[in-house]
C-alpha positions as CSV (number, residue, x, y, z in Angstrom):
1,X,84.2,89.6,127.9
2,X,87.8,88.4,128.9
3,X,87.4,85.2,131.2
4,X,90.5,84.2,133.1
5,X,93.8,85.6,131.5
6,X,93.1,84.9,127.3
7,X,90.0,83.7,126.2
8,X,87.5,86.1,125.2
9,X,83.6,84.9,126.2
10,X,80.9,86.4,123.5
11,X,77.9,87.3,125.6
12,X,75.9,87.7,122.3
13,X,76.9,84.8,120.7
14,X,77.6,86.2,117.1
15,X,76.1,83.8,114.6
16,X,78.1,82.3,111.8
17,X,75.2,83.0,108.8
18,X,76.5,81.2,106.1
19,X,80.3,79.8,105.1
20,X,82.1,79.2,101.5
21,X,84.2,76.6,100.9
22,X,86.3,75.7,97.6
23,X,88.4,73.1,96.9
24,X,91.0,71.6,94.3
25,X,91.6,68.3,92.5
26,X,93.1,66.6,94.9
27,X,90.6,67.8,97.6
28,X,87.9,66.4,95.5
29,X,89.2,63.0,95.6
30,X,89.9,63.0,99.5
31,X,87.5,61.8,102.4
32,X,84.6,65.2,102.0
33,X,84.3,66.0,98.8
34,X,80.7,66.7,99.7
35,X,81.4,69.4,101.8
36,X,82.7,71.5,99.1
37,X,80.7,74.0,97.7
38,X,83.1,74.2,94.6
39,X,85.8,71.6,93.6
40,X,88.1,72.9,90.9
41,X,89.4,70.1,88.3
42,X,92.9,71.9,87.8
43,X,95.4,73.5,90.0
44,X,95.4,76.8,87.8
45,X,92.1,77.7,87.7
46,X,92.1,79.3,84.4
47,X,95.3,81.7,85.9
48,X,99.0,81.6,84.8
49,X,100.5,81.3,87.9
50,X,99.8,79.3,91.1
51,X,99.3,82.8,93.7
52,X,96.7,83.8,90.7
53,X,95.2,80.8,91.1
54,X,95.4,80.9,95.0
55,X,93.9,84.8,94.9
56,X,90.5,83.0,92.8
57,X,90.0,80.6,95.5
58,X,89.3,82.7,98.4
59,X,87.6,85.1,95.9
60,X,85.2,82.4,95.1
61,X,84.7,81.1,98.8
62,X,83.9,84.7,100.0
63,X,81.2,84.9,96.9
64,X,79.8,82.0,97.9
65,X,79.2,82.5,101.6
66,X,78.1,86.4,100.5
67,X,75.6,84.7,97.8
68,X,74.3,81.8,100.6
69,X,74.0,84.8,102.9
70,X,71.5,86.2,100.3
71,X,73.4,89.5,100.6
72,X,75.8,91.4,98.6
73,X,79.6,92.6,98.7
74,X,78.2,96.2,100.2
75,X,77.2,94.1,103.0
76,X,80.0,93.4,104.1
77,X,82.1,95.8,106.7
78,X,85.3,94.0,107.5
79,X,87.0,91.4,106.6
80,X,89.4,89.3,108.7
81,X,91.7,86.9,106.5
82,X,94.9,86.0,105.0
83,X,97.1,83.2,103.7
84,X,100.8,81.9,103.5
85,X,102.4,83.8,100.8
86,X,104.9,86.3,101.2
87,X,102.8,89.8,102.2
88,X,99.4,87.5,102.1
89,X,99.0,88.8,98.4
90,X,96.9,86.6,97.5
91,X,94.0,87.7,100.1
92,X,95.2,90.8,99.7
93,X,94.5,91.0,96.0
94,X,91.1,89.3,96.7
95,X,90.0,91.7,99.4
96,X,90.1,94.0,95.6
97,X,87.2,92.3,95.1
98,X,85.2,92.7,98.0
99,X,86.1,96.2,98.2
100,X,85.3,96.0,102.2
101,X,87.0,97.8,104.9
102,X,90.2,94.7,105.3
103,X,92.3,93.3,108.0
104,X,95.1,91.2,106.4
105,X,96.3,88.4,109.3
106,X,99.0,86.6,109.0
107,X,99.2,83.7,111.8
108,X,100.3,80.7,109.4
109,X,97.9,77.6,109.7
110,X,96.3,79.2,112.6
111,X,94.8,82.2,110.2
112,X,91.0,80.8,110.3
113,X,90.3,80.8,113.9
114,X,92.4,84.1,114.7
115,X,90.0,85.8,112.2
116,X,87.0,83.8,113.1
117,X,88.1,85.0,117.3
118,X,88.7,88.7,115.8
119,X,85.0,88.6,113.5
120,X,83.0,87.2,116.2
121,X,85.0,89.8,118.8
122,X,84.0,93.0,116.7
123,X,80.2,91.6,115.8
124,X,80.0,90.9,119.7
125,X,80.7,94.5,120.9
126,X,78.3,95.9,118.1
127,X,81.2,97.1,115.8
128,X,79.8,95.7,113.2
129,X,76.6,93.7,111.5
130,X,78.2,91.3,108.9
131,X,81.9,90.5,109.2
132,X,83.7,88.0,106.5
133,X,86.8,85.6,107.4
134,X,88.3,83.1,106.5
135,X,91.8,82.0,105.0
136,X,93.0,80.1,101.7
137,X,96.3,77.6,100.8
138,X,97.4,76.1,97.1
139,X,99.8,73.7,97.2
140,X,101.8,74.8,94.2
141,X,102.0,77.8,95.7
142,X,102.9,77.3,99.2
143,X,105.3,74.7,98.4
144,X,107.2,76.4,95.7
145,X,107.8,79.3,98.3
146,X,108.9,76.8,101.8
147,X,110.7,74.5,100.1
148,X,111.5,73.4,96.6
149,X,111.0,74.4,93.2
150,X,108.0,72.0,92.1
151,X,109.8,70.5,89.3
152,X,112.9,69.5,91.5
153,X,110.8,66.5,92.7
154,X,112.7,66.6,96.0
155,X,111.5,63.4,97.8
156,X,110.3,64.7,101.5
157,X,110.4,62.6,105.2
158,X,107.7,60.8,106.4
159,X,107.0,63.5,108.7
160,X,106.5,66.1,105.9
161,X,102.6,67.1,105.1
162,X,100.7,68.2,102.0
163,X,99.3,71.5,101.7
164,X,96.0,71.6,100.9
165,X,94.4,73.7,97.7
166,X,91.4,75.5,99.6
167,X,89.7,78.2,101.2
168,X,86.7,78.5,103.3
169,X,85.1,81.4,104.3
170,X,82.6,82.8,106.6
171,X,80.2,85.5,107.2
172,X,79.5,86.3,110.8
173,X,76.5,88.2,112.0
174,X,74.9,89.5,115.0
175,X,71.2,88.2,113.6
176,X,70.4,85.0,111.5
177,X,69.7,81.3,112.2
178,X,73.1,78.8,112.3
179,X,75.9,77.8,114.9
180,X,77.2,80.5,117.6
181,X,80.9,81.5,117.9
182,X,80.4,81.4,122.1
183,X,84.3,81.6,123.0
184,X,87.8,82.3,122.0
185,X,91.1,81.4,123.6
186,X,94.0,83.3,121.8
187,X,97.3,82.0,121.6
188,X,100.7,82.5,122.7
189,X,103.6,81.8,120.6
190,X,105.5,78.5,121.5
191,X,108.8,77.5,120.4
192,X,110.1,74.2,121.7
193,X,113.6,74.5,119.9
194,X,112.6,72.7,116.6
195,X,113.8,73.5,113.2
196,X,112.9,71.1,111.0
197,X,110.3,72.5,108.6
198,X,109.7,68.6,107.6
199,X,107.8,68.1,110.7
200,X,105.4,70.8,111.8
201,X,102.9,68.8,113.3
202,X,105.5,68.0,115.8
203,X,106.5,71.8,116.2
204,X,102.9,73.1,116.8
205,X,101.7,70.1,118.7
206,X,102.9,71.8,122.3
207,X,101.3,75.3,121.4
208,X,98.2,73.8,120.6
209,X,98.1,71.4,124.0
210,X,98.9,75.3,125.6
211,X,96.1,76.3,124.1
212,X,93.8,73.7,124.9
213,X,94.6,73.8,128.2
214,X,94.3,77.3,128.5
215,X,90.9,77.4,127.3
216,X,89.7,74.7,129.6
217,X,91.2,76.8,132.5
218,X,90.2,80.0,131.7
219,X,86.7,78.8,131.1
220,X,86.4,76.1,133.8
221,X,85.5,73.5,132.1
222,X,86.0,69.9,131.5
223,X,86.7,68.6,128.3
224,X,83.7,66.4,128.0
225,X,82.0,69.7,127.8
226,X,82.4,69.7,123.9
227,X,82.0,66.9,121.8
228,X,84.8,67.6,120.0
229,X,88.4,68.9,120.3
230,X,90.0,69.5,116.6
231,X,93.6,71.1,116.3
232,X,94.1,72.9,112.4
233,X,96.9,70.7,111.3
234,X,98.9,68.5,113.3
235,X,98.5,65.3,111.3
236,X,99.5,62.0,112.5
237,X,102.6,63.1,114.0
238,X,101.5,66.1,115.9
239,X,98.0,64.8,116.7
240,X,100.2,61.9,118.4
241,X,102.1,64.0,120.4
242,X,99.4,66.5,121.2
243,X,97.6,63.0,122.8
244,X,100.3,62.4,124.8
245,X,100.8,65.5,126.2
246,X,97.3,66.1,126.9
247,X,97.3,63.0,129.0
248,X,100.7,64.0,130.4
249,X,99.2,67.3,132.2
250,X,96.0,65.3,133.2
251,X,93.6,66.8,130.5
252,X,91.2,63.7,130.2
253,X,90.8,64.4,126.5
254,X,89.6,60.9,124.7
255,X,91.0,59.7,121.3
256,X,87.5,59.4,119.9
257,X,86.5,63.5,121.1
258,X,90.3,64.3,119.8
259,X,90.4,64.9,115.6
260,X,92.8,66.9,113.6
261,X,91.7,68.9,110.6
262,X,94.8,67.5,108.6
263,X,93.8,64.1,109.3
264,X,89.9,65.0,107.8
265,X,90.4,66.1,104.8
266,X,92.3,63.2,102.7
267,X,91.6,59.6,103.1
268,X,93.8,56.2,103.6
269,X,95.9,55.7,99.9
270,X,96.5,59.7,98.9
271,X,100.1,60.0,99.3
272,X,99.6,62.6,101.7
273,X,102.4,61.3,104.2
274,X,102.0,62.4,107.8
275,X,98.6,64.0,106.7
276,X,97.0,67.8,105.7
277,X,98.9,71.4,105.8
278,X,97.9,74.7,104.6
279,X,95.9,78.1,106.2
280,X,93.2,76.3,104.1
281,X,92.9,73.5,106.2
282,X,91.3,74.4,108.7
283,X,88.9,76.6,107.4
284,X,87.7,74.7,104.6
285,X,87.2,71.7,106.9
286,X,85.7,73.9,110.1
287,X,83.4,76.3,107.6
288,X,82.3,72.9,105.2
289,X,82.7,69.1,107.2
290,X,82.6,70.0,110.9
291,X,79.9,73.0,110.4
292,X,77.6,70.3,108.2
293,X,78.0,67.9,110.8
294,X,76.6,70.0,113.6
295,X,73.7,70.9,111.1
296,X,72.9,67.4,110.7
297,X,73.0,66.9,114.3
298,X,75.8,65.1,114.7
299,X,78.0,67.9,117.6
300,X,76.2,70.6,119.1
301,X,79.6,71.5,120.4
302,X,83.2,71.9,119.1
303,X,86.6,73.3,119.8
304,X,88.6,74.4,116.9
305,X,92.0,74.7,117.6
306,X,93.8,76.3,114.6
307,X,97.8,75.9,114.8
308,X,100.6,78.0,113.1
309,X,104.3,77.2,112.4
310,X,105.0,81.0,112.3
311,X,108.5,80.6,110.1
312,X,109.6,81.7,107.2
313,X,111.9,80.6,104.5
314,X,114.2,83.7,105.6
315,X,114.5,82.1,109.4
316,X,115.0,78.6,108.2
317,X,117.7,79.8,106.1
318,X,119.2,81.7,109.5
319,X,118.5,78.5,111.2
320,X,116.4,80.0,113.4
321,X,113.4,77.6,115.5
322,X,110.2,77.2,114.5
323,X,108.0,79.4,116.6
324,X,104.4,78.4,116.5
325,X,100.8,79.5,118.1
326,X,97.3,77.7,118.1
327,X,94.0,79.7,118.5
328,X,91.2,78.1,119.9
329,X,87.6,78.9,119.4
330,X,84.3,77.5,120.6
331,X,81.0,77.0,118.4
332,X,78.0,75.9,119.5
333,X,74.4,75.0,118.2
């Protein structure tokens, strides 16, 4: 299974069976609505506090996929998740729910694709039949606990992002009809001497090029080989500088094959600044928009690249840099 020195190739090619993805009012206002199973008109969610609210979304994701799956919550052997609040309590407290055997990750933003990479790794080697993952971000939430109190209305740079209100999830299997997991390339943590918590597109940017170019190595293969390359969260900052340093070690990635997940979800007018945050990010756009679009035809391959800013408000307040990490993992049709 391992191919060069950190990507893992899945000979069986788990499948991902079904996916469910839940959004919030300002996610059902952005550029895929559509690719929502569930869009939420408040930001509470019928809870009194913002991590309540958080711990219902992923809840309600990992229904779904288990209902679309046509299965049920004794199904389910592991699960693979986790989020950005302190001790990942909100998965935690949903994993209640599920009452499966659970794995709580905690890699930041990059959270989907190290559990979709871990999922697809134990379904692979026969460990298990039906695996769930995924990951889950609220904006309230996430922002109250990195960096101000809501109601201080602190106005932020133009390199700051908005955390999304989402979760996807996923059920991966080793029988079933939908897109292969065929690869992963797992990360290594990268810290270019950054600090500013306002720009972490610009902090993760050179762990996801690492990454990427890691992948493309360790598998031996050109870019062009998938028709598209898509980092978690970078937004316009990040992606920009990703781009550049793509080019810079000779990577012929083009702008058209390169997205960003943080760039996807919101459109032109939100006041989303440099673009999309949030472990919800990714998933909700890989396991709802991308996933739809290779249904419908449009890619029959895609590299997610998930990427973390692994701080904490603790190390910030040390002044410590921001380490960060990317996974990368390959799904085909």
């Amino acid at each position: 299974m391992l191919t060069g020195h950190r990507t893992w190739e899945y000979e069986n090619k788990p499948i991902i069976l079904s996916t469910g993805t839940i959004g919030g009012p300002f996610e059902a206002n952005g550029r895929i609505p559509k690719d929502f199973d569930t869009l939420h008109g408040d930001l509470w969610l019928g809870q009194d506090s913002y991590e309540k609210a958080e711990k219902v979304l992923f809840e309600e994701s990992c229904i779904k996929a288990i209902e679309k799956a046509e299965l049920t919550k004794e199904d389910i052997q592991f699960i693979f998740a986790g989020d950005l609040i302190n001790q990942i309590t909100p998965t935690s407290f949903a994993a209640r729910t599920i009452a499966a055997p659970y794995f709580g990750l905690f890699g930041a933003c990059s959270t989907s694709m190290e559990g979709l990479a871990l999922a697809a790794y134990i379904v692979n080697t026969g460990g298990a039949k039906h695996v769930l993952t995924g990951s889950v971000s609220h904006n309230a939430a996430v922002e109250k606990q990195f960096r101000y109190p809501n109601e201080y209305g602190a106005q932020k740079p133009p390199t700051s992002q908005w955390t999304v209100t989402a979760a996807g999830s996923a059920i991966i299997s080793n029988e079933g009809t939908g897109p292969s997991v065929t690869s992963a390339t797992i990360g290594r943590v990268v810290d270019m001497g950054l600090s500013d918590p306002f720009n972490m597109g610009g902090a993760m940017a050179p762990a996801a090029v690492d990454t990427i170019e890691a992948h493309l190595k360790d598998r031996n293969l050109d870019p062009s080989y998938y028709d598209l390359i898509v980092t978690g969260d970078l937004g316009k900052i990040g992606q920009t500088i990703a781009y550049d340093l793509l080019q810079k070690h000779d990577i012929p990635v083009t702008k058209d094959q390169f997205k960003d997940c943080g760039l996807i979800i919101y459109r032109e007018g939100q006041p989303v600044l440099a673009g999309a945050s949030g472990s919800g990010c990714s998933a909700a756009v890989t396991y709802g928009h991308l996933l739809n679009r290779m249904k419908e035809g449009e890619f029959k391959k895609i590299l997610v690249v998930a990427t973390g800013a692994l701080l904490s408000p603790l190390s910030f307040q040390q002044k410590e840099t921001i380490p960060c990490i990317a996974h990368a993992v390959s799904i085909e049709m």
